[in-house]
C-alpha positions in Angstrom: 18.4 22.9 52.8 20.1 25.5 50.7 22.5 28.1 52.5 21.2 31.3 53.5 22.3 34.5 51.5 22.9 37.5 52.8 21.3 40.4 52.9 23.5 42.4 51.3 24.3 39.6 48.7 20.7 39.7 47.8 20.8 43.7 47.5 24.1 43.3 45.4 21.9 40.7 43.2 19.2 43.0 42.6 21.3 46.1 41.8 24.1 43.5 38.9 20.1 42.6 38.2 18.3 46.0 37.5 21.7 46.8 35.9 20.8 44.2 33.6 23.6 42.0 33.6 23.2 38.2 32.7 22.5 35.1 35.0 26.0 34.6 34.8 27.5 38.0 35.1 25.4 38.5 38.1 26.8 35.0 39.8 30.3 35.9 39.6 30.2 39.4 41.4 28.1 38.4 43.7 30.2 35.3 44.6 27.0 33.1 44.7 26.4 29.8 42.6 24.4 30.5 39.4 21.2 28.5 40.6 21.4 31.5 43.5 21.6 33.8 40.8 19.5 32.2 38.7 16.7 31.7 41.2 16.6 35.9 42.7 16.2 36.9 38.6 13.5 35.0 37.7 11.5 35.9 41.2 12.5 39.1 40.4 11.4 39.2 36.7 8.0 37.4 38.2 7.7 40.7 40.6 9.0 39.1 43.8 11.8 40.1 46.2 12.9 36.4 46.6 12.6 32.8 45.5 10.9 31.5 48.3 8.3 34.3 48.1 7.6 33.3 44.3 7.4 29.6 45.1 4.6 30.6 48.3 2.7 31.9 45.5 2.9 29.3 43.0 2.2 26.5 45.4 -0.7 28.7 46.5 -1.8 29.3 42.6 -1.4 25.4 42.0 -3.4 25.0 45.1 -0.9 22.7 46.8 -1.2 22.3 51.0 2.9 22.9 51.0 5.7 23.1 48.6 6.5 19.5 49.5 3.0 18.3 48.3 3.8 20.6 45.5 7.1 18.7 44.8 5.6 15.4 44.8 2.7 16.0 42.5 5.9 17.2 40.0 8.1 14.0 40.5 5.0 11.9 39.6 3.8 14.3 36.3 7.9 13.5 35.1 7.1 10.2 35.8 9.9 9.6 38.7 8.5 6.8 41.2 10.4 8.9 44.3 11.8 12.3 44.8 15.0 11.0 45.4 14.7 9.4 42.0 14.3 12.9 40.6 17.2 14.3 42.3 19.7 11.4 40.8 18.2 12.2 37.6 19.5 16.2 38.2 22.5 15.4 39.3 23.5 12.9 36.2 22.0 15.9 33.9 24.7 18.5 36.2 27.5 15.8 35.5 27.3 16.7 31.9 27.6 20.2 31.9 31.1 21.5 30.9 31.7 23.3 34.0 31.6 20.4 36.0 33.2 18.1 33.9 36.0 20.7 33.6 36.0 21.2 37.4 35.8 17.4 38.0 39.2 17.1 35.7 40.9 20.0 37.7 40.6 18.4 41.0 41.9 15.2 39.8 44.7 16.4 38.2 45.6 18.4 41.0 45.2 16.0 43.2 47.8 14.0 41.6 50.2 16.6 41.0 50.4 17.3 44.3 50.3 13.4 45.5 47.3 14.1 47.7 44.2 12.2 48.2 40.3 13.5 48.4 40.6 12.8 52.2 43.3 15.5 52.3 41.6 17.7 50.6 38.3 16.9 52.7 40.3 18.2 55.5 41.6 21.2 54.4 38.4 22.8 52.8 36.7 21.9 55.5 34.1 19.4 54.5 33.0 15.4 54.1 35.3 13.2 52.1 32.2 12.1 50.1 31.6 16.6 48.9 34.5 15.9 47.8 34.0 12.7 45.6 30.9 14.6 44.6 33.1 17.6 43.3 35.0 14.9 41.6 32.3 13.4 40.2 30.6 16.3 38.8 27.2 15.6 40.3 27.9 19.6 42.3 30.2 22.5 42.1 31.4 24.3 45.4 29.9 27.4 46.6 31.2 30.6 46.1 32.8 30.9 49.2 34.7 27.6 49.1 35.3 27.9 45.6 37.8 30.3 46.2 39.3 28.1 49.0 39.3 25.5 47.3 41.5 27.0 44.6 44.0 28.1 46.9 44.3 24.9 48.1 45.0 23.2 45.0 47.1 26.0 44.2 45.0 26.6 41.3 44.8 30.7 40.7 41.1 31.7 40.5 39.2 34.4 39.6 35.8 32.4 39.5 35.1 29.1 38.9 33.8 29.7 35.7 37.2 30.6 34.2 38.5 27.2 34.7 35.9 27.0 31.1 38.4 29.6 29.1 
């Protein structure tokens, strides 16, 4: 289940939003991943305060019992035989994207320059060994708030993950 945002994230979204700033833009001051940023602009471009309130409606339009029954029925129209199926399938399309490729080099590097291992570095940001071979691997990107942890930690200076791009 995806993290909570905060309140005053989400205000801070909608303001960078009615601002008009991009996707991206928007991500970066509000510290929050750009499918977070991503997901508030288009509810909010479809009139709704929040992504969960647009996808009540659509599952309600499509006239699906629950958003679950409303996934299913859209693994089997992209012709995935499980949901879990589908999910690989995302994250082998995320492992191509620059960013994460970039990312995924970073770490490793790092990691080597510093003669540490992924377990180490489990440790000190605070999460599972295997997040970390999944940073690694490219298949996700930490969240804003570890990002920045992460960073220091690798002794990497940040600004936002993004930048690791220019």
């Amino acid at each position: 289940m995806p993290k909570k945002i905060l309140k005053k994230t989400i205000k801070l979204m909608q303001s960078l939003y009615d601002e008009g700033l991009s996707v991206t833009k928007i991500a970066r001051r509000a510290k929050v991943s750009y499918s977070a940023a991503y997901g508030y602009t288009k509810a909010k471009e479809k009139g709704f305060e929040s992504p969960s309130e647009y996808v009540e409606d659509l599952v309600k339009k499509k006239e699906f019992e629950s958003y679950s029954k409303y996934l299913e029925h859209l693994v089997k129209k992209r012709k995935f035989k499980s949901f879990s199926e589908y999910l690989e399938y995302l994250a082998k399309k995320r492992q191509q994207r620059p960013l994460n490729q970039a990312l995924s080099n970073l770490i490793k590097k790092r990691l080597t320059e510093l003669n540490k291992n992924q377990k180490w570095l489990a440790e000190q940001l605070g999460v599972t060994k295997g997040t970390i071979s999944r940073y690694i691997s490219g298949r996700i990107t930490p969240t804003g708030s570890l990002q920045k942890k992460l960073f220091k930690i690798i002794e990497v200076e940040y600004k936002t993950i993004d930048d690791i791009l220019e």
